[in-house]
N, C-alpha and C positions, 0 to 999 in steps of 0.2 A: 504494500500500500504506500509507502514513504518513497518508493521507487517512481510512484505514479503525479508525486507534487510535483516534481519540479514540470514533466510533462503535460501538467495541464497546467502548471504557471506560464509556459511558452508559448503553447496555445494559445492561453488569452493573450496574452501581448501580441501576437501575432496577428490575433482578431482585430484588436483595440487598433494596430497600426494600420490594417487593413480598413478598417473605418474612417481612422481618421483621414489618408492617402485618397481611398479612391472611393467612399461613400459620402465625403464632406462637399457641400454643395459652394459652390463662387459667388460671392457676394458681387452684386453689380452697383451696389450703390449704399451710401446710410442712411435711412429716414427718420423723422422727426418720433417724438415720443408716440408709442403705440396710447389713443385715447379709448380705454375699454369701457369708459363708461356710454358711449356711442351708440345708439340704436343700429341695426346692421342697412344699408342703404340696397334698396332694389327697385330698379326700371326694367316696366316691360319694355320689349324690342318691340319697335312698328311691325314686323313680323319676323318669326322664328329664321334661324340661320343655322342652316346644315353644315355638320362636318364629316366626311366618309374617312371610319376610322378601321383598321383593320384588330381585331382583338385573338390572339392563340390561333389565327389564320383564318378566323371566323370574318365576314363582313358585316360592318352595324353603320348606322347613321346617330350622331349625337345630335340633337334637335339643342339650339340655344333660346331661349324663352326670356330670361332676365339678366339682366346687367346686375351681379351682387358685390358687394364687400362688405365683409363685416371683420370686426375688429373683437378680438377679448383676450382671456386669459383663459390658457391650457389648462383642463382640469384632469385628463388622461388623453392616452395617446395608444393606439392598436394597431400593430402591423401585422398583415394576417397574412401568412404564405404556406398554411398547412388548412387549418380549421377554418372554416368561414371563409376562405380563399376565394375573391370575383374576380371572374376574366375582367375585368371593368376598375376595380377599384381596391388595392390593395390597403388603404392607411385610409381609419377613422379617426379623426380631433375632435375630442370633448369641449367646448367652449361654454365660460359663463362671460357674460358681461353686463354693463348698467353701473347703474349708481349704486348697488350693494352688493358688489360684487366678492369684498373682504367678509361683511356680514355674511351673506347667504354660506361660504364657505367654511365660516364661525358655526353657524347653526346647524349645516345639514351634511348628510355625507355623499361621497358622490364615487361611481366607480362606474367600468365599462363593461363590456364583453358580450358575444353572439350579436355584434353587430348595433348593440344597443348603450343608450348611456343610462344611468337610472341614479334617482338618490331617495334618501330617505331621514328621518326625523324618528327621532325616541320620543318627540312629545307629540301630542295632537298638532295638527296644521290644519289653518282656514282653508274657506273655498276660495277665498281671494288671495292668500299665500301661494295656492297650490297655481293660480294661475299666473301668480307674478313670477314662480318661478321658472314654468313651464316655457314662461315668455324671454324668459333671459339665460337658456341653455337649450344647447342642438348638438346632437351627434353631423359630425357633417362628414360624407364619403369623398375623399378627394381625388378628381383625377388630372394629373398634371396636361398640361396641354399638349398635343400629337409631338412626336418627335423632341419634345426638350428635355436632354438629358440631365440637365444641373436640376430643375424642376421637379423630377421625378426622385432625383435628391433629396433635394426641399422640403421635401413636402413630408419627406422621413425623418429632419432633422430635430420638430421641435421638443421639447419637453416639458413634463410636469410643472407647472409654475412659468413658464413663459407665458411675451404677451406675443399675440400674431396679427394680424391683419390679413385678410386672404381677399383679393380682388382676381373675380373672372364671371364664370356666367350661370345660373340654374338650368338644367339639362335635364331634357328626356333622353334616354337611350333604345334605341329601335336596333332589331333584327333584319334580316335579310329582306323578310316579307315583311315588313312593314309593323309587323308587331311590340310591341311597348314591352320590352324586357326591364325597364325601370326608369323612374317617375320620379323627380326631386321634389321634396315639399315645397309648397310656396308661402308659406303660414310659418311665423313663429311662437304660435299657439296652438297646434294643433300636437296628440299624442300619440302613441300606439303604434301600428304598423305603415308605414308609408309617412313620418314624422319627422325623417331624415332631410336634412340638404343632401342634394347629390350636386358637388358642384368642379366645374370645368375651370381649371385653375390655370390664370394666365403671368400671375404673381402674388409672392409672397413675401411676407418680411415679418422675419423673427425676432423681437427684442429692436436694435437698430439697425440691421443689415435688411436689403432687399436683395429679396431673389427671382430670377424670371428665365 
């Protein structure tokens, strides 16, 4: 067994240098303080704007619907490349933000997983709690935009306790025939199944770096 430390001590060093080398994404720019207290900003497109994207050799069309960015802080972070695994979208970002955004964190607990974000409370909570909070945290599926490698980076970089900013677009995804393989929510109030952003990521900036 004592034979076996040092080889998994190299290992991870190994890993670590491999992350930091060739999975560390290029910053292209620094911007101004991430403000999470910010409601998230979304415009409809005059009309949807198609992108033909090829997925595992599969053909899909991503439909663009809204202009989004929303801005908060990381409350977890899921990269799923076994379990829960989407041709579509490898990395979900847990975000809270608003004006109580240190409180709500104070208060409630909050954790991820099967593609979902969920929190909870040891005391009783309002109707009206339940919907303010509802309204100020989203699981969002991120997909970096076609061919951008740094991006697709990015988009793996953030963590627990960062603030992010994500501007790009809310997207439907369609199949060959035309069929709706998945639906971005357009509501930051709504729960349950189909409650996610699904969103087309054209840039990102974590803390002060932007990436795109």
């Amino acid at each position: 067994m004592r034979r076996l430390i040092p080889v998994a001590i190299a290992a991870l060093v190994l890993y670590l240098g491999y992350a930091q080398i060739y999975m560390r994404p290029r910053a292209v720019a620094r911007g101004e303080a991430i403000d999470v207290s910010r409601e998230p900003r979304q415009t409809a497109l005059p009309s949807p704007e198609s992108v033909p994207v090829e997925f595992d050799g599969k053909s899909h069309l991503i439909e663009k619907h809204y202009s989004y960015e929303i801005s908060g802080e990381v409350l977890s972070v899921e990269t799923y490349n076994l379990a829960f695994k989407s041709e579509f979208f490898d990395v979900d970002l847990g975000l809270i933000w608003g004006p109580r955004v240190a409180d709500l964190q104070q208060r409630y607990s909050f954790n991820q997983g099967g593609r979902w974000l969920f929190w909870s409370s040891r005391d009783p909570v309002s109707d009206d709690e339940r919907r303010y909070i509802t309204a100020h945290i989203s699981n969002n599926h991120l997909i970096p935009a076609e061919g951008r490698r740094n991006l697709f980076k990015a988009v793996r970089w953030p963590g627990r306790g960062d603030k992010v900013r994500i501007a790009g677009y809310l997207v439907t995804i369609k199949n060959a025939s035309g069929g709706v393989a998945m639906a971005s929510s357009t509501s930051r109030e709504d729960v349950g199944a189909g409650a996610c952003e699904v969103i087309w990521v054209e840039e990102i900036q974590i803390n002060d770096k932007i990436y795109r």
